[in-house]
C-alpha positions, 0 to 999 in steps of 0.5 A: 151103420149106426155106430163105430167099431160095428164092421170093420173091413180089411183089404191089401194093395199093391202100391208098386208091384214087387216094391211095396204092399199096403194092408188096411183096416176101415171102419164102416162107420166113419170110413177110419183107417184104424189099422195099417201096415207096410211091407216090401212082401204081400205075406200073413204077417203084414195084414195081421199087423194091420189087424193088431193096429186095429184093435190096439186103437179101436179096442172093441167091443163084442158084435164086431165084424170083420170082412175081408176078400178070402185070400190067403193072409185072410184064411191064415190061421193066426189071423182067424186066431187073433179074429176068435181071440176078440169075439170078433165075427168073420164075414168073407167076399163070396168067390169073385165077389170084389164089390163086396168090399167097396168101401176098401177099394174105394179108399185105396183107389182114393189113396192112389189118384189123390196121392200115390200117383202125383208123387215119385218115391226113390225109396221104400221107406219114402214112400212109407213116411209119405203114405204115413203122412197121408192116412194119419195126418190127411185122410183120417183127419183133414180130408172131406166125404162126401159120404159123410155130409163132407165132414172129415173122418175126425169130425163124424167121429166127434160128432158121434161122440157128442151125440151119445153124450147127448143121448146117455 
């Protein structure tokens, strides 16, 4: 990846089964969640309210690629309205093809042995602040990659910018 806003790629999650479900939107480039959204339902609405967080933040350009696994709320036709929408491209995992989308399952195995699992949530809605928490103010801005040198996401990205300032 040589810049942001190149692939962005989309996943859900069960955090609880049958309690709550987590959609998010990553971007390749700085391993960002840039989209995100919650619900006590695994439906269409849901990844496309991620999606919608995703391009109201991120606001890109042409040659954009979104890819996802081919599940439902992915093939929805709203969904692939709003993709068309944007000119973004659609790429999707083949048939039982999980690894395709590694990087997501990374973040929300990442998500659960760092977080999920060392807390106990009475309600959905704290768990939804907690995990608010965790993506905004922890793993967007605080928490080290190995896959980018060990800067957090925040500071690749600066880094980036300050690079094309250099370069422009």
């Amino acid at each position: 990846m040589k810049r942001e806003n190149e692939i962005l790629r989309q996943e859900r999650d069960i955090l609880k089964k049958g309690w709550l479900y987590l959609a998010a939107v990553l971007d390749l480039y700085s391993r960002r969640i840039v989209g995100w959204a919650m619900s006590d339902r695994m439906t269409s609405d849901l990844t496309l309210t991620a999606l919608k967080m995703a391009i109201r933040q991120r606001q890109p350009e042409i040659s954009l690629i979104h890819h996802s696994d081919q599940g439902s709320q992915y093939t929805d036709g709203k969904y692939q309205q709003l993709l068309k929408d944007h000119s973004i491209q659609v790429s999707m995992n083949g048939v039982g093809t999980w690894y395709d989308n590694a990087p997501m399952e990374s973040f929300f195995g990442t998500l659960k042995s760092e977080w999920v699992y060392h807390h106990v949530y009475c309600t959905r809605d704290e768990a939804k602040s907690d995990l608010f928490y965790y993506i905004e103010a922890f793993y967007n801005r605080q928490r080290l990659h190995s896959a980018l040198d060990y800067l957090s996401l925040e500071e690749y990205e600066q880094f980036y910018y300050q690079r094309e300032e250099t370069f422009a």
